[in-house]
C-alpha positions as CSV (number, residue, x, y, z in Angstrom):
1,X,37.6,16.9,-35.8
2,X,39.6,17.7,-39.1
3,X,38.9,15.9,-42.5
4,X,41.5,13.1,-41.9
5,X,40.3,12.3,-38.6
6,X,37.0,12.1,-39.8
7,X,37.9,9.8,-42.7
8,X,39.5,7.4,-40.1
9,X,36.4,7.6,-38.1
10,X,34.3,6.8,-41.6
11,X,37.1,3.8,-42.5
12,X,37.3,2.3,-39.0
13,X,33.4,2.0,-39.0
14,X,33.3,0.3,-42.5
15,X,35.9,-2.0,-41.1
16,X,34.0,-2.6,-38.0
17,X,30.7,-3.2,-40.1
18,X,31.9,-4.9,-43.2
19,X,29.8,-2.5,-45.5
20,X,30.9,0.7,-47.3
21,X,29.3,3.7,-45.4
22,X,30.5,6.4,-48.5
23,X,30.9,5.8,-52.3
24,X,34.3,7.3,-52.8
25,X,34.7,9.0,-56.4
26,X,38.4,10.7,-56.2
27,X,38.2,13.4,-54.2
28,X,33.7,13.5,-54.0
29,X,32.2,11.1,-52.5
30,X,28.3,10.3,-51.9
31,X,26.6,8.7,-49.0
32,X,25.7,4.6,-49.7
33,X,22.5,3.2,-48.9
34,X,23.9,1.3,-46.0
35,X,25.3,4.3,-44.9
36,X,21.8,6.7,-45.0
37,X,20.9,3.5,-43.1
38,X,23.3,3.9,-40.6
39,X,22.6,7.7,-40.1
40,X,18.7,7.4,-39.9
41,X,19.2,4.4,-37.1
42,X,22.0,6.6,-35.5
43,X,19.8,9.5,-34.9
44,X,16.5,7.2,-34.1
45,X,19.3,5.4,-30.9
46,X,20.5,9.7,-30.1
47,X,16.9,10.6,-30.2
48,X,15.9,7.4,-27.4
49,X,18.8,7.9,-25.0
50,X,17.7,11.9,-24.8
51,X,14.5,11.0,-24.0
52,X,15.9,8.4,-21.5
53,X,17.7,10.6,-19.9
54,X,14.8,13.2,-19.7
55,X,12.2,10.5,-18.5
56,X,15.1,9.7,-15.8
57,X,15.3,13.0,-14.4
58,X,11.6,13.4,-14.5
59,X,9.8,12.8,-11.2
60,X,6.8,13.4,-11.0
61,X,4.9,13.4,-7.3
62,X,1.8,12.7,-8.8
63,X,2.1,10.0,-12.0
64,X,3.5,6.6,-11.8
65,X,2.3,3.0,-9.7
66,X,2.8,2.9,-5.6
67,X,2.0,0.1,-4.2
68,X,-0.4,0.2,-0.7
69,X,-0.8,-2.6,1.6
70,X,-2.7,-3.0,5.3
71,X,-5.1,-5.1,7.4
72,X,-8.4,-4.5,5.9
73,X,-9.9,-2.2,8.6
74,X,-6.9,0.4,8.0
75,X,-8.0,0.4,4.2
76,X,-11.3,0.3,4.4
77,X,-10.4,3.6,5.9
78,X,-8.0,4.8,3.7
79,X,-8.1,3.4,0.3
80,X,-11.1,5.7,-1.0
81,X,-8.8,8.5,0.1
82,X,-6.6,7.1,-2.2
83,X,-8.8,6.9,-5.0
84,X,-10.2,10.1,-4.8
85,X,-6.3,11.5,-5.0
86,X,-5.9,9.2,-8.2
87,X,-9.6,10.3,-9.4
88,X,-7.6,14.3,-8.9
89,X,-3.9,12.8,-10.7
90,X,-4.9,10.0,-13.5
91,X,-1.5,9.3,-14.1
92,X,-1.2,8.2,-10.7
93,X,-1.7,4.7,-9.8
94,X,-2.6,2.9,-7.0
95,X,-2.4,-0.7,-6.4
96,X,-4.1,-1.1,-3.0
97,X,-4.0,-4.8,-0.9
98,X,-5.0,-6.1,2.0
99,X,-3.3,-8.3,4.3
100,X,-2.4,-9.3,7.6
101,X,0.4,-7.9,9.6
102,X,3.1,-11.1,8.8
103,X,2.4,-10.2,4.8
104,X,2.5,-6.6,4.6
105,X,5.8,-6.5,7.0
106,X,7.3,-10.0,4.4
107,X,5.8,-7.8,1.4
108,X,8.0,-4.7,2.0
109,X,11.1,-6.7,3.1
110,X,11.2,-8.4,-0.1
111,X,9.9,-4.9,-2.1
112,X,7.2,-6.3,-2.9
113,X,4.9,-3.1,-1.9
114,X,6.5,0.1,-1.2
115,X,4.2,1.0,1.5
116,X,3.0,-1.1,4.6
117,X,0.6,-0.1,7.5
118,X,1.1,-2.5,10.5
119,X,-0.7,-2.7,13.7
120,X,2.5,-3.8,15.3
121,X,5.7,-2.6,15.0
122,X,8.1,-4.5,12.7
123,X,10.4,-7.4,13.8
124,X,12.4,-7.9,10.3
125,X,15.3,-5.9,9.9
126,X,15.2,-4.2,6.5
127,X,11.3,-3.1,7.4
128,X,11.3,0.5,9.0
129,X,8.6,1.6,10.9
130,X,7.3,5.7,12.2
131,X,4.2,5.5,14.5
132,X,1.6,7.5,13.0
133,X,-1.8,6.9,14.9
134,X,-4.0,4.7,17.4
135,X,-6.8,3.2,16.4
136,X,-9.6,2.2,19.3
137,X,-10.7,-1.1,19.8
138,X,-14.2,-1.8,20.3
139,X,-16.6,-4.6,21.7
140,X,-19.2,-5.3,19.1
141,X,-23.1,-7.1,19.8
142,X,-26.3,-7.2,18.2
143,X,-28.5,-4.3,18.5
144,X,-30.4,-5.5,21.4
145,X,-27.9,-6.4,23.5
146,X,-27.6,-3.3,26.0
147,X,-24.8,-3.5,28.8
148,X,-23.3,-6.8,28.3
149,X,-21.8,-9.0,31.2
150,X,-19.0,-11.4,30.8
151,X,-21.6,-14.3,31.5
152,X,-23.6,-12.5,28.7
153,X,-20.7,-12.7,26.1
154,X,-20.1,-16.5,27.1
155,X,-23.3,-17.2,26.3
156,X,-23.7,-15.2,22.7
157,X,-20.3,-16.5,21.3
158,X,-17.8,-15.2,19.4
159,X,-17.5,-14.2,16.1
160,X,-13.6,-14.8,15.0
161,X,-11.6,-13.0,12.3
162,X,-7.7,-13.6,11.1
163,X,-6.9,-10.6,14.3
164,X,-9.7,-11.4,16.4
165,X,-7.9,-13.4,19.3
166,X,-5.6,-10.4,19.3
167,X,-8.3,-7.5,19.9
168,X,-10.2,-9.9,22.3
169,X,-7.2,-10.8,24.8
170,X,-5.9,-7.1,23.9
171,X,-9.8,-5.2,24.5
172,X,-11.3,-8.1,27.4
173,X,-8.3,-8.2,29.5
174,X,-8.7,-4.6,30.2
175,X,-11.9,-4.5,30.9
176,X,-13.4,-8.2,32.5
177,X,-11.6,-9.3,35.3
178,X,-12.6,-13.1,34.7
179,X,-11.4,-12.7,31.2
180,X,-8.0,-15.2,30.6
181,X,-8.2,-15.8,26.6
182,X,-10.4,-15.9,23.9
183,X,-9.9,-19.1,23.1
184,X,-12.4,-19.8,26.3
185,X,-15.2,-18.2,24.3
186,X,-17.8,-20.4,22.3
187,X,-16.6,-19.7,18.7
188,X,-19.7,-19.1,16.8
189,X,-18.3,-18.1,13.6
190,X,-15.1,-17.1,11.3
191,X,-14.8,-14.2,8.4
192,X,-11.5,-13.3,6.8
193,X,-13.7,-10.5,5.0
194,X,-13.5,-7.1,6.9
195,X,-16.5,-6.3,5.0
196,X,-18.3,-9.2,6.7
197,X,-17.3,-10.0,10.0
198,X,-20.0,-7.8,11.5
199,X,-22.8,-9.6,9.5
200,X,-23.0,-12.6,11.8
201,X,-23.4,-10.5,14.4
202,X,-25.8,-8.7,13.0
203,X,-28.0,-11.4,12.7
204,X,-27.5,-12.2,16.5
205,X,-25.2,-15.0,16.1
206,X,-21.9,-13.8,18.5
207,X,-20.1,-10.6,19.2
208,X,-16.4,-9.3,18.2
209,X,-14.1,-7.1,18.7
210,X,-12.9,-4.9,16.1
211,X,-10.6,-1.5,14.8
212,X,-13.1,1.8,14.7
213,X,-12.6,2.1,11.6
214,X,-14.1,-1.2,10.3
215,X,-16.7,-1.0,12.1
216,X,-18.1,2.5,11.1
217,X,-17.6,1.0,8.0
218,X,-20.4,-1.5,8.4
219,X,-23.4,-0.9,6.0
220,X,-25.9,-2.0,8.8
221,X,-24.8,0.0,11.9
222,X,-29.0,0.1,13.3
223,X,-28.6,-3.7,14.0
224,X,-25.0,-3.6,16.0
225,X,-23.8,-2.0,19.2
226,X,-20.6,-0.3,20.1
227,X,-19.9,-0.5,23.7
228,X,-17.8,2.1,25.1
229,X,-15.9,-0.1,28.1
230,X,-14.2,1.4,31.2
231,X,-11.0,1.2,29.8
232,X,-10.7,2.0,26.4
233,X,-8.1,0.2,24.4
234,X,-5.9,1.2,21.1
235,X,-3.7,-0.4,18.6
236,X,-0.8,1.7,17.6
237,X,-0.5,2.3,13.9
238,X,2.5,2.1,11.6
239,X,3.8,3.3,8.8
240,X,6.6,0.5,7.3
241,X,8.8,0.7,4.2
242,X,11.8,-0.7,3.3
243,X,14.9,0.3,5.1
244,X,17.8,2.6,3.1
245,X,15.6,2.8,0.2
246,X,15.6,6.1,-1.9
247,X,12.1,6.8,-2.6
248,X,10.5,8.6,-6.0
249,X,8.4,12.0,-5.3
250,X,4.9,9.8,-5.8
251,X,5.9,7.3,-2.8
252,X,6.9,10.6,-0.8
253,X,3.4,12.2,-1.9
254,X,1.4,9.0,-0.8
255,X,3.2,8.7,2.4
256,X,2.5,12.2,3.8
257,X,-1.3,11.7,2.4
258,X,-1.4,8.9,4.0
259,X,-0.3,10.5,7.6
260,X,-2.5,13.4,7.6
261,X,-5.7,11.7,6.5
262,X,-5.1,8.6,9.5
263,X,-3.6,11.4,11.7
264,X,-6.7,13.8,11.2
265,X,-9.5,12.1,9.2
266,X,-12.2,14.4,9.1
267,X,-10.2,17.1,8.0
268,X,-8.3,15.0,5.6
269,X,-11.4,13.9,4.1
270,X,-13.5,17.2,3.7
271,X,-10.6,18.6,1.7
C-alpha cells in the first residue's frame, strides 16, 4: 500500500471512530494514546482469530467430550472400557448414560448424545443404526433351584425390570411351550437398577431374565443360576447416531472402540 493510501486508510478509521489515531506535526507525526490503544487491541483480536483457526483445524482423536448412552446391561459392560481409555487419554471425556431403548434412540435424534446402543433397531428417521453384536438372553433363579419347570417358575415369581416383559416373551416363548406372556407370571418384584435386579433373586424371591452381560456383572454370582435352555435366545445390538452428521476424530475413535471391545470382549479387554 503506498503512503497516501495508507493515510486514507489512517483518516477513514479516525472518521469511523471519532478519535485521532496519529498526532500530525507537518510532515512527522507520532502515534496518540488512542491509537497505541487501537494497535495493542488490534493485535490481541489477530492473535485470537489465529488461534481460532488453529483450534478449528485441530482434531484430535483422543481429547474433547463424546457423549455415550445404552440400556444399563450394555454399559455395565462397556463403560469401564471406556474409562480405562480416558484413564490412557485425560483430555478425553466421557459422559456415559443409561437409558432405555425409546431415550437413547429420542436422545440421538434430537443430538443430544452422539452415540446410542439399542437393542432394537431404530424406528425414527434421522437415527442410523450398523448391527454390531448379539447378546444372549438368559433365565436367571436362586442358587438352589436346579432344572426349573414352567410350574416351578409360576410358582417362584417374577422379578420385573423396565425390559423384562421383553426378554421373558422373547427367552420363554422359545423354550416352554405353555408359555403365552409374562404378564401371566406372579410379579414378585420391580428394579430399574441393573445393578440390582438380580438381588431379589438372590434372596429367593422370583426369577428374571436378563442380557449376559448384566448378569456376569452381578457381585453375588454363588447365590444365582444361569440356565442354559434348549434354545438359546439373542438380542441383536446396535450401534445408532445421528443420520448425515459429520463426526470429529474422538466420536470416530470411540465408535470403533466401542465395536471391537462388544465384538470381541476378551481380547478387547486384555489389551
Amino acid at each position: 500500500m503506498t503512503q497516501s493510501g495508507v493515510s486514507q486508510h489512517i483518516s477513514k478509521l479516525e472518521r469511523q471512530l471519532g478519535v485521532k489515531l496519529l498526532i500530525r506535526e507537518g510532515k512527522q507525526f507520532s502515534v496518540s494514546e488512542s491509537g497505541a490503544k487501537l494497535y495493542r487491541e488490534a493485535q490481541s483480536i489477530l492473535q485470537g482469530l489465529e488461534n481460532l483457526q488453529q483450534s478449528v483445524a485441530t482434531d484430535s482423536p483422543f481429547e474433547g467430550e463424546v457423549r455415550v448412552m445404552s440400556p444399563g446391561s450394555i454399559g455395565l459392560n462397556l463403560y469401564p472400557q471406556l474409562l480405562s481409555l480416558q484413564q490412557q487419554h485425560p483430555s478425553l471425556v466421557i459422559d456415559y448414560r443409561f437409558a432405555p431403548n425409546k431415550s437413547v434412540e429420542q436422545s440421538i435424534a434430537e443430538s443430544n448424545s452422539d452415540i446410542g446402543l439399542m437393542t432394537r433397531k431404530p424406528i425414527v428417521p434421522d437415527v442410523q443404526s450398523e448391527k454390531i453384536a448379539s447378546e444372549r438372553l438368559l433365565l436367571v433363579t436362586p442358587a438352589n433351584m436346579m432344572k426349573p419347570t414352567y410350574e416351578d417358575l409360576m410358582v417362584l415369581g417374577f422379578i420385573d425390570h423396565p425390559d423384562g416383559s421383553h426378554h421373558a416373551d422373547l427367552l420363554m416363548s422359545a423354550n416352554f411351550i405353555e408359555f403365552q406372556h409374562s404378564d401371566l407370571f406372579p410379579k414378585k418384584g420391580f428394579s430399574n437398577q441393573i445393578s440390582l435386579i438380580l438381588e431379589p433373586v438372590s434372596k429367593g424371591l422370583g426369577f428374571t431374565v436378563l442380557p449376559a452381560h448384566a448378569v456376569e456383572a452381578f457381585r453375588y454370582p454363588e447365590l444365582i443360576r444361569t440356565h442354559v435352555l434348549d434354545n438359546s435366545v439373542s438380542e441383536t445390538l446396535y450401534l445408532c447416531t445421528r443420520r448425515n452428521r459429520v463426526f470429529p476424530k474422538r466420536i470416530e475413535t470411540i465408535k470403533s472402540m466401542i465395536k471391537a471391545h462388544i465384538a470381541n470382549p476378551e481380547e478387547s479387554g486384555s489389551k
